[in-house]
N, C-alpha and C positions, 0 to 999 in steps of 0.2 A: 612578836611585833603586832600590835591593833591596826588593826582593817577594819574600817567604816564601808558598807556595804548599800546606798541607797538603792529604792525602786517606789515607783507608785508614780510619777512624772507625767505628764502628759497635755492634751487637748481639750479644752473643754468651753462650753458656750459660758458667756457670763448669768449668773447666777445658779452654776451647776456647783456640784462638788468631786474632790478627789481625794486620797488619801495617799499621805507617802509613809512610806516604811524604812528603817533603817537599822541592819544587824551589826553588833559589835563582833569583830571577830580578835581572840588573841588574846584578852583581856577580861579581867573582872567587872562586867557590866555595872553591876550593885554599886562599886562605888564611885562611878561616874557622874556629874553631871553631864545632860545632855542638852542638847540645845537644836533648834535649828536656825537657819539664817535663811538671807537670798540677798539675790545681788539683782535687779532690774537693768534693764538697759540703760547706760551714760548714767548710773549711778552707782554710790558706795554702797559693801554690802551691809546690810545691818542686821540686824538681831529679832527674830520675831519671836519664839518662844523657846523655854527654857522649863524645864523639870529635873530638880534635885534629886538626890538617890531615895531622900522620905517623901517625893511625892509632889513637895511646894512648888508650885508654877507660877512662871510671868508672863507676860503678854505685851509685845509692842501697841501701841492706844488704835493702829488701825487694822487689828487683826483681832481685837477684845472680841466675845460675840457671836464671834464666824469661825474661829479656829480651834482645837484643844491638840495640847498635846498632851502624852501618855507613854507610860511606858510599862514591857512584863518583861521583868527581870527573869522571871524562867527561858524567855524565849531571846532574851540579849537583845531587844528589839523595842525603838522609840519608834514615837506614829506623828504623825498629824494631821489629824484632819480638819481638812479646809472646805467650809458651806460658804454657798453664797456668796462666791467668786467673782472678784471682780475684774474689768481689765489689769486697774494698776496693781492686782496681785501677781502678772504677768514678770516670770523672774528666774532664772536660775536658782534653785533650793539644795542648801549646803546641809548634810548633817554634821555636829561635831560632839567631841565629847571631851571633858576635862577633867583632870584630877590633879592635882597642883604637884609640880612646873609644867604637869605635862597636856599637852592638849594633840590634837586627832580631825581630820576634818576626811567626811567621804569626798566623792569626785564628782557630786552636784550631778541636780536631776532636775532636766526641763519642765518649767510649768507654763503654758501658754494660754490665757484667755481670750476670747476672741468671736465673736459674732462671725 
């Protein structure tokens, strides 16, 4: 069974940075896409970045700039990091992984900006 594993969550001033990390566990990491999401408060969650198993990344338009995601397939482990933090990056961060039908989500990991 896949077990998504997040860490990297936390506290931080606006305009700092953090990095979240996420292990696949149970699964063939390689052929996953990976993705991360967040959910903000009194809103839906959406989609912020996304890296396929060769690499190709997307980016939601208010994360372009400030964010990368990445991934090493030796260590089963997608990243992302986040510069340059703003408040309304302020959000619950999902990681998930898919490989068709099947998809996978960890247990979210708090990210709070905040003066």
């Amino acid at each position: 069974q896949v077990s998504l594993v997040e860490s990297g969550g936390g506290a931080v001033q606006p305009g700092g940075s953090l990095r979240l990390s996420c292990t696949l566990f149970g699964g063939r990491f390689g052929i996953y896409t990976m993705a991360w999401y967040r959910r903000a408060p009194g809103k839906q969650r959406e989609s912020v970045a996304t890296i396929e198993p060769e690499g190709r990344t997307n980016y939601t338009e208010a994360v372009k700039g400030r964010f990368t995601i990445s991934r090493d397939d030796l260590k089963s482990t997608v990243y992302l990091e986040m510069n340059s933090l703003e408040r309304e990056d302020t959000a619950v961060y999902y990681c998930n992984a898919r490989f068709w039908p099947d998809s996978y989500w960890g247990q979210g990991t708090q990210v709070t900006v905040s003066s």
